[in-house]
N, C-alpha and C positions, 0 to 999 in steps of 0.2 A: 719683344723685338719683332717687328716687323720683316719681311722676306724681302722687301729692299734691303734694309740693314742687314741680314743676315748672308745676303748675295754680297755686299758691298765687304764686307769684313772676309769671303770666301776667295771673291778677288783679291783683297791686300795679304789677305794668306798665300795666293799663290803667283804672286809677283815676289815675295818676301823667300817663296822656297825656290823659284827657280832665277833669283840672284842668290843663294844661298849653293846653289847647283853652280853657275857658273865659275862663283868663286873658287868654289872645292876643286871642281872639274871631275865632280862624277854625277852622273843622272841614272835614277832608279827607272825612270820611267817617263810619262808625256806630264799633261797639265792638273791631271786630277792627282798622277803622285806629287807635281809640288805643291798643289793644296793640303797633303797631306802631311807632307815634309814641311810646309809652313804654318798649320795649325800645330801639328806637334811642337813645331820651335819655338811657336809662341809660346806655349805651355811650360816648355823644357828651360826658356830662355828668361820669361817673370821671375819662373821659381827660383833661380840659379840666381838673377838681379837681387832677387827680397834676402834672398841666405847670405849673399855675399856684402849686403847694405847698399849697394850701387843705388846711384838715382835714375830716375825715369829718364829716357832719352827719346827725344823724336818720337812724342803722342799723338797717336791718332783717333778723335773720338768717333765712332759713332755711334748715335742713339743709346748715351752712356755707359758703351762698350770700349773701355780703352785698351789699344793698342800700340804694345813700343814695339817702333819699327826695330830699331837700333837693336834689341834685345830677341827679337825675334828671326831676325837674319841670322845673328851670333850662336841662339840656340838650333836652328836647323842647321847650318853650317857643324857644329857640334852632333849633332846625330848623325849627318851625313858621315862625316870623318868616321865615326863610329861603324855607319853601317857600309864603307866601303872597305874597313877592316875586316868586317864580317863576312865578307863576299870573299873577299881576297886580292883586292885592290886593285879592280878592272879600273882604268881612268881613260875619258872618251880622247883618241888620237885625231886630230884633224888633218887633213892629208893637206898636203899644199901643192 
């Protein structure tokens, strides 16, 4: 894999964990934790896809790296939830 390809999949990593952030409505951190919260999800979100039989949703190839978006939002969104249990369930207030 090439370091385009590897930037290109770092960003759909972390577009993937911070909608995954919005949705939950808690944020660990800035841009590099949703890259992390979104490689994790990818990871979290496959495995969980393959054990459960589910099909692949919304592929993303690059340079024969696929990535389900679909699966990947769902698995970081699932850590998130997890780890803002862990915390103690700070959730960001927007003031209006």
């Amino acid at each position: 894999m090439s370091i385009l390809g590897f930037i290109v999949l770092l960003i759909i990593a972390g577009i993937c964990g911070a909608l995954a952030e919005a949705l939950v409505g808690f944020s660990p951190g800035g841009f590099l934790v949703s890259i992390a919260v979104g490689l994790i999800g990818a990871f979290l979100g496959t495995w969980l896809a393959g054990e459960l039989g589910l099909p692949p949703l919304l592929a993303v190839n690059v340079e024969g790296q696929q990535i389900y978006i679909v699966w990947t939002v769902l698995g970081s969104m699932l850590l998130l939830l997890v780890l803002s249990l862990l915390r103690g369930g700070r959730r960001r207030r927007y003031i209006r």
